[in-house]
C-alpha positions as CSV (number, residue, x, y, z in Angstrom):
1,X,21.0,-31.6,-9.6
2,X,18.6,-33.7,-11.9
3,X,15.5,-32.1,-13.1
4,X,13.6,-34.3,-11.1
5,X,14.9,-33.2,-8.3
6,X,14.0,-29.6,-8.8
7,X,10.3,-30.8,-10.4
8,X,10.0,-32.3,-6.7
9,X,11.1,-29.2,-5.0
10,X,8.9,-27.0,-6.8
11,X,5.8,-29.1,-6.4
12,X,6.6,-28.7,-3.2
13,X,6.6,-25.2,-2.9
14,X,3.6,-24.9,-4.6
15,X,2.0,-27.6,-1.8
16,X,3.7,-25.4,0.9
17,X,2.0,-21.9,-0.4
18,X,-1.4,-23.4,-0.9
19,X,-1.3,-25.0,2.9
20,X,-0.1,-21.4,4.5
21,X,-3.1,-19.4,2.2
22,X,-5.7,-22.1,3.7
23,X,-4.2,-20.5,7.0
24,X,-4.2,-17.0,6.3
25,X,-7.3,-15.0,8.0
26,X,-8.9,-12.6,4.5
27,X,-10.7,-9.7,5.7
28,X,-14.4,-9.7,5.2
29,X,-15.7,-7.4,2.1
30,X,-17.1,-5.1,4.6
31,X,-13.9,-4.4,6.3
32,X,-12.3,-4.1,3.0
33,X,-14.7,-0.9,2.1
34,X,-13.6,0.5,5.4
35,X,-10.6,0.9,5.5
36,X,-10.4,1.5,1.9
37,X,-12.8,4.2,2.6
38,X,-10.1,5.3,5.6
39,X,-7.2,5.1,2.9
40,X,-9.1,7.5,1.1
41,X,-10.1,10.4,3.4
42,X,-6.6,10.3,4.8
43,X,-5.2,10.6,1.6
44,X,-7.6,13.6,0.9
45,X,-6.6,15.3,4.0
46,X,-3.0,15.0,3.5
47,X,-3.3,16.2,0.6
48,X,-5.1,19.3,1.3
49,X,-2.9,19.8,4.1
50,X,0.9,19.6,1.8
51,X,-1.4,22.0,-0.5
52,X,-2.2,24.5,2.1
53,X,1.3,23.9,3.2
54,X,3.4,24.6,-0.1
55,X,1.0,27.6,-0.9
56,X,1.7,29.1,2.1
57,X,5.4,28.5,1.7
58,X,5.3,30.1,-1.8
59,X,3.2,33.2,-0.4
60,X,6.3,33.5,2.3
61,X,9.2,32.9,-0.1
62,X,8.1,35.5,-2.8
63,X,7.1,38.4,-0.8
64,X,11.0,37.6,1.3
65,X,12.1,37.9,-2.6
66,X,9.7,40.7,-3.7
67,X,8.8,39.2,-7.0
């Protein structure tokens, strides 16, 4: 395979990505900050929930053990 060759394919490539991110459909900024915002809060309340979860799990386990 000459280096031509694979000069010509990768142009291509290149051509191929630009024409399939003209076609891709970006969200707008606003619906960016939402569901960023939504990442978020979920995050939050998963988090609080695993906490409430292990710390009750912890309370349970030691007082089976006694320590």
């Amino acid at each position: 395979m000459s280096s031509g060759s694979v000069f010509g394919k990768v142009c291509s490539f290149v051509v191929d990505v630009r024409a399939e991110l003209d076609r891709v459909s970006w969200p707008s900024r606003k619906e960016v900050i939402i569901t960023t915002i939504v990442v978020f809060v979920i995050a939050l309340i998963s988090a609080i929930f695993f906490a409430l979860v292990d710390t009750a799990w912890y309370k349970i386990i030691h007082s089976m053990i006694g320590k």
